[in-house]
N, C-alpha and C positions, 0 to 999 in steps of 0.2 A: 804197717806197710805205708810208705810213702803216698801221698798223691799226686796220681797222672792229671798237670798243671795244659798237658800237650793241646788240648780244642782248645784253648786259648789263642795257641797263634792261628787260626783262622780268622782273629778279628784285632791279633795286636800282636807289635813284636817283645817279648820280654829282652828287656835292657839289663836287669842284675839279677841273677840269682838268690835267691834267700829263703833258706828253709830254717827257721828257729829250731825246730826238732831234731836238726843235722848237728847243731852247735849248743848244744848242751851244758859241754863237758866242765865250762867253768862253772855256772850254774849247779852243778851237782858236784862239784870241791866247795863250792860256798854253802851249800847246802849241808854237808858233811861234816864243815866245819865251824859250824854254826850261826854264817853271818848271814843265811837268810832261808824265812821259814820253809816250810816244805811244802804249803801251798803254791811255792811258784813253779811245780814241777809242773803244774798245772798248763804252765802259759803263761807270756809275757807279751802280747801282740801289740794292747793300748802301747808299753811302754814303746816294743818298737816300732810301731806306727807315729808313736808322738815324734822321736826319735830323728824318724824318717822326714817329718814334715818340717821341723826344725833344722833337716838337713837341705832341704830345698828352698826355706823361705832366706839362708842366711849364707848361701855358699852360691857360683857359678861356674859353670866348666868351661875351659879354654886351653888352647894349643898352649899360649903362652905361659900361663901361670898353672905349673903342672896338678896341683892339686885343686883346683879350681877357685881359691877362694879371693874373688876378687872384692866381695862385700863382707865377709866375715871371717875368723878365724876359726869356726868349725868345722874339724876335720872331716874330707867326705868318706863316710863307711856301707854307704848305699851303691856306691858307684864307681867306674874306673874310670880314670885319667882316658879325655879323651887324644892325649899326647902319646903315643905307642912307645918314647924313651922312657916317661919317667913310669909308663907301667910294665919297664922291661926292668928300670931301679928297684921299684915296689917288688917286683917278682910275679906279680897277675898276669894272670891267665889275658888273651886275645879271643874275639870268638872266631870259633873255626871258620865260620863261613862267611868270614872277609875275607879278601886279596891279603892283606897282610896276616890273617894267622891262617892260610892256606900255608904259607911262604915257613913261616915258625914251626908249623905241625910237622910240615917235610922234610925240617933239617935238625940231625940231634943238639946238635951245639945250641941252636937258638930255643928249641924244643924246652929246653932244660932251664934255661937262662929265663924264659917266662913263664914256666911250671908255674901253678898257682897258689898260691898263700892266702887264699880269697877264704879259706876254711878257719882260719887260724885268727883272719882280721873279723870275719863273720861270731866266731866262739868271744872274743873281744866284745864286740857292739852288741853280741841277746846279754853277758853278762853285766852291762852298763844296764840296758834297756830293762833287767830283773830290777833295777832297784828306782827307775823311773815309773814301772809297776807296781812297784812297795807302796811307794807315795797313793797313789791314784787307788789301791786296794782299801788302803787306810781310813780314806774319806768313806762318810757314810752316802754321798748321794752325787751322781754321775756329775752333775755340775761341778761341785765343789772337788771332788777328784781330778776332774782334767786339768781345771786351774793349780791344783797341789800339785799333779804330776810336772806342770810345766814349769815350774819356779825356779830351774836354773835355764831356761833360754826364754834370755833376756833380748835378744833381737826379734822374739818372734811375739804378737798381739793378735786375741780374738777380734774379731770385726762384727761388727752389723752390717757391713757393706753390703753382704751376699746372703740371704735368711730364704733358700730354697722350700717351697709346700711340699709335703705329702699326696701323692695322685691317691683317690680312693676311687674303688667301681662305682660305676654308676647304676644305679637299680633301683630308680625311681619307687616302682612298683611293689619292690620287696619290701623297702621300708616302711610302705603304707601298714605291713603286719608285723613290723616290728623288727625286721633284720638291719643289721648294723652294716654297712658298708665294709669290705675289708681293705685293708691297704694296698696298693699294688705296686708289689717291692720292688721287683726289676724296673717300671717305669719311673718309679721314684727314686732311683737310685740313678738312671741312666739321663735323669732328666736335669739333675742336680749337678752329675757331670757334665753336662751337653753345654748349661746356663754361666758355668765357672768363668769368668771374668780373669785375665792374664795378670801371675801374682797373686792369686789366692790360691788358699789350698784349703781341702773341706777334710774332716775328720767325720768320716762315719759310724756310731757306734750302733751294734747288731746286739739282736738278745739270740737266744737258740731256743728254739718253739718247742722242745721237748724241757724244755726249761734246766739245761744243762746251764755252765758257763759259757758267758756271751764273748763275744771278737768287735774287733776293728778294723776298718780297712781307709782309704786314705785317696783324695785324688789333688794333683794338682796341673795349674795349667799353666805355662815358661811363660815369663815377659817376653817381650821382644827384642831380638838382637841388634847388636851395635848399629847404629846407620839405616835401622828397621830390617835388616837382617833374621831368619830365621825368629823363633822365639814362637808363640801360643800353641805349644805340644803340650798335648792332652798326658800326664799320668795317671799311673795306677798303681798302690802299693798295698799288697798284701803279707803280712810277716812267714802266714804258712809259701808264699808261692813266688814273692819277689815284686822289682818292680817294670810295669812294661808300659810302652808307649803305644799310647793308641792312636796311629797317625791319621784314620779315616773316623773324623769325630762326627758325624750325622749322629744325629739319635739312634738311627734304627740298628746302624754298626756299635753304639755302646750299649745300646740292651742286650742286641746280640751275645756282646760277650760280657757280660754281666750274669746273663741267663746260662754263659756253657761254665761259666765260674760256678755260678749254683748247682749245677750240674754235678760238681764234682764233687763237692761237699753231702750231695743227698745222694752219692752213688757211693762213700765211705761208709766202711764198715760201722761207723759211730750214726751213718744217715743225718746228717745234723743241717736243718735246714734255718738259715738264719731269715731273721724278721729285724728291721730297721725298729729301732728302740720308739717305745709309745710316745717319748716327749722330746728332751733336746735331743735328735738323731743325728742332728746336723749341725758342725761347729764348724764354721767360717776363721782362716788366719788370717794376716800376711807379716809382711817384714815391717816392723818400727820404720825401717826410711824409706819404703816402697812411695810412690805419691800414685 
């Protein structure tokens, strides 16, 4: 059964759709056909979150240049054209609840002219992102894996610029008998958002407390726009649920929905509650010509 992603807009608007589990299909002809193992049935989230973050450090969206890419040549597969022609070319979908795809839902002719192919271009990007996760599966130790995974995007570099702490409870007390401090994920996770510097983008990795296979998830925060226009919009991407902007960036609005995220994940049938990884949980990018 799918996950209801819905408490989430109570604290952000999701911007793209993406469910890896919906897009399969290539993934499992490659599987079939032998060119890749059958552990990626598993999951490919690292690859699409690497994927993802490589998609924001080396591409920009604009009316004028319909695909966005005014610093890079890679293609965007996270996002639509925010130019309503060339995503009426592409074929994608408009969301309903703009002025302009009010206008498309109501009439057949236009209805149909941007029907969506967001499924077809999605089935495309998890089957790239299986073998961005081949690489990163490969390595034997999360470091060395991310850097494996990332070795064809060449515009995008880890940084030291941004090396967020871990928040642990405080319990003075406890410790005097020998309790260990635990971690406390939602504000270390929301605090690491909150702190992201315009141009980076952080790579989250998660273990699963039941000690299943572990996830990633991804945040990054916009430069600023031409002329100081627009620009320091908080992301968020996750491969099971997509990626949303989270325009009211306070802390207490990102824990918030950090905390109905988790939510959702320990209310699935699998119960899977993730724990930010013991050592590097948190890998800092940006873009080669970012200054």
């Amino acid at each position: 059964m799918a996950k209801d992603f819905s408490e989430l807009n109570n604290y952000a608007k999701r911007e793209y759709k993406f469910a890896q589990r919906d897009s399969y299909r290539l993934i499992t002809q490659a599987i079939t056909a032998g060119a890749l193992r059958h552990d990626r049935t598993r999951g490919v989230c690292m690859g699409a979150t690497l994927k993802w973050i490589n998609e924001k450090l080396s591409t920009s969206n604009s009316y004028i240049k319909s695909d966005g890419r005014l610093r890079g040549s890679t293609q965007r597969e996270f996002s639509n054209s925010i130019n309503p022609v060339s995503r009426a070319m592409a074929g994608l979908s408009i969301p309903r609840n703009t002025a302009l795809g009010k206008v498309v839902t109501s009439t057949p002719a236009l209805n149909r002219a941007f029907k969506g192919k967001s499924n077809a271009r999605n089935e495309g990007t998890v089957r790239k992102a299986a073998d961005v996760q081949t690489l990163y599966a490969n390595a034997l130790y999360a470091k060395v894996s991310v850097d494996a995974a990332r070795q064809d995007m060449d515009k995008v570099m880890k940084t030291n610029e941004y090396t967020p702490a871990p928040i642990y409870e405080n319990v003075p007390i406890a410790q005097r008998f020998g309790y260990t401090p635990q971690r406390r994920e939602s504000d270390t996770i929301a605090r690491a958002a909150f702190g992201l510097p315009a141009g980076i983008a952080i790579l989250i990795e998660l273990h699963n407390a039941a000690g299943e296979p572990g996830h990633a998830i991804a945040f990054y925060r916009s430069r600023p726009g031409d002329m100081g226009l627009g620009g320091k919009t908080l992301y968020f991407f996750d491969a099971n649920a997509g990626v949303y902007k989270i325009a009211i960036t306070t802390e207490a609005n990102i824990k918030d929905f950090i905390e109905a995220w988790q939510r959702v994940y320990e209310r699935d049938e699998h119960s899977m509650t993730w724990r930010t990884a013991a050592g590097d949980w948190c890998t800092a990018f940006k873009r080669q010509n970012f200054m």
